[in-house]
Every structure is written in C-alpha cells, then in structure tokens.
C-alpha positions as CSV (number, residue, x, y, z in Angstrom):
1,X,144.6,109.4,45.6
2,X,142.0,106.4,46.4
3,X,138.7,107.0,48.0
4,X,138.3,104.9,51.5
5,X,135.4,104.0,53.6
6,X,135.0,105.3,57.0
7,X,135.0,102.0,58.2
8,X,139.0,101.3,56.2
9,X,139.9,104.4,58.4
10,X,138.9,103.7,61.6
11,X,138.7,100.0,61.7
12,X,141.0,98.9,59.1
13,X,144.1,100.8,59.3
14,X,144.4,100.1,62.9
15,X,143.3,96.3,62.9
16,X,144.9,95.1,59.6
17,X,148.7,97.5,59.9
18,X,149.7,95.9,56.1
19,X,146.7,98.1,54.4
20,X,147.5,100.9,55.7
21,X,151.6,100.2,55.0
22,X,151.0,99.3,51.4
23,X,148.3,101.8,51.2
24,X,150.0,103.3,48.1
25,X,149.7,99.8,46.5
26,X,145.6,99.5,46.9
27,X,144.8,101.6,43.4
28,X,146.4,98.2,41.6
29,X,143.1,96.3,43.0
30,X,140.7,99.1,40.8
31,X,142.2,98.0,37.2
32,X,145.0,95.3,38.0
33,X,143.7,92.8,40.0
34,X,144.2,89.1,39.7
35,X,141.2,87.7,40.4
36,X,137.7,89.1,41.6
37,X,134.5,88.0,43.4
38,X,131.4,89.5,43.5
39,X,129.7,89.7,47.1
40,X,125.7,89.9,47.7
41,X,125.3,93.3,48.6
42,X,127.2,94.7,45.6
43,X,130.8,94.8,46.4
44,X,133.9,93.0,45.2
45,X,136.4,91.1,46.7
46,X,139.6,91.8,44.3
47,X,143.1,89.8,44.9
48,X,146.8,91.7,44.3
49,X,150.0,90.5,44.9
50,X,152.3,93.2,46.6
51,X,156.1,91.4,45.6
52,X,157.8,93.4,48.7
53,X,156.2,91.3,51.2
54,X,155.5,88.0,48.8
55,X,152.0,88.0,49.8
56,X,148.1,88.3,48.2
57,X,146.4,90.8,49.5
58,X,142.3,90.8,49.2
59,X,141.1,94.0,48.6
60,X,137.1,95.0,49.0
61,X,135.7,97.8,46.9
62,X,132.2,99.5,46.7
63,X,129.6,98.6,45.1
64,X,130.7,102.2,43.3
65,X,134.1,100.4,42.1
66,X,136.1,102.7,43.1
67,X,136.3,103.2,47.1
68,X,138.2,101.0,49.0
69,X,136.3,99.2,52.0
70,X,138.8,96.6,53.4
71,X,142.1,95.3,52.7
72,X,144.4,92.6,54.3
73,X,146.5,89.5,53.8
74,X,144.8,86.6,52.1
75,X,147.0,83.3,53.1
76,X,144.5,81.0,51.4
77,X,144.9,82.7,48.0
78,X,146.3,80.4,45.5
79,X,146.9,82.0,42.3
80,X,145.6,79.7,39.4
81,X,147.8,78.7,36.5
C-alpha cells in the first residue's frame, strides 16, 4: 500500500482521473523510475511509463521518499536513449 498526501486525495484523484486509475501502478516511481528531478523544497519529480495507456507519467514524492504527492500525464517527457 503507498502512502499519499492529503492534497493527492482530495485534489489529485479528482483533477488528474489517470492517478487515481493507475493508482496501483505509483509504487514503480519509489524504486523504478526512469528518470528523476529534484525540486527546491525537497521533493522529487520521478518519470514511469505505464505501457496500458502508452504514456509517461510524472510522479511527485516527499521530501520523505516515500509518500506520494502528485501524479499525472507528462506529454513533454521524452525518454533519453
């Protein structure tokens, strides 16, 4: 089970449907990520690829690593070769 923010619950789920559909999908960005970006205020942005829909999807986690803060489609990721 992953931990969420407050804010992924009420905000998230409701404003950005494909995290909370592929919710099952969002432990990948804690240890399998493609790429990741650290933010100012301690977080990470992390990139996963969910193959049922063919799409990157940027992930945010706590500064913690662990609890998810925001999820949804990236469409300007471009995976690096």
């Amino acid at each position: 089970m992953i931990k969420t923010t407050q804010y992924f619950e009420t905000f998230v789920t409701i404003n950005h449907p494909e995290a909370d559909r592929y919710r099952h999908k969002l432990h990948i960005a804690l240890t399998e990520y493609i790429a990741i970006e650290k933010q100012p205020e301690g977080r990470t942005a992390r990139w996963i690829y969910i193959g049922e829909a063919d799409k990157y999807m940027r992930v945010v986690i706590m500064a913690d690593g662990e609890t998810i803060h925001n999820a949804f489609w990236d469409r300007d990721f471009r995976r690096s070769l």
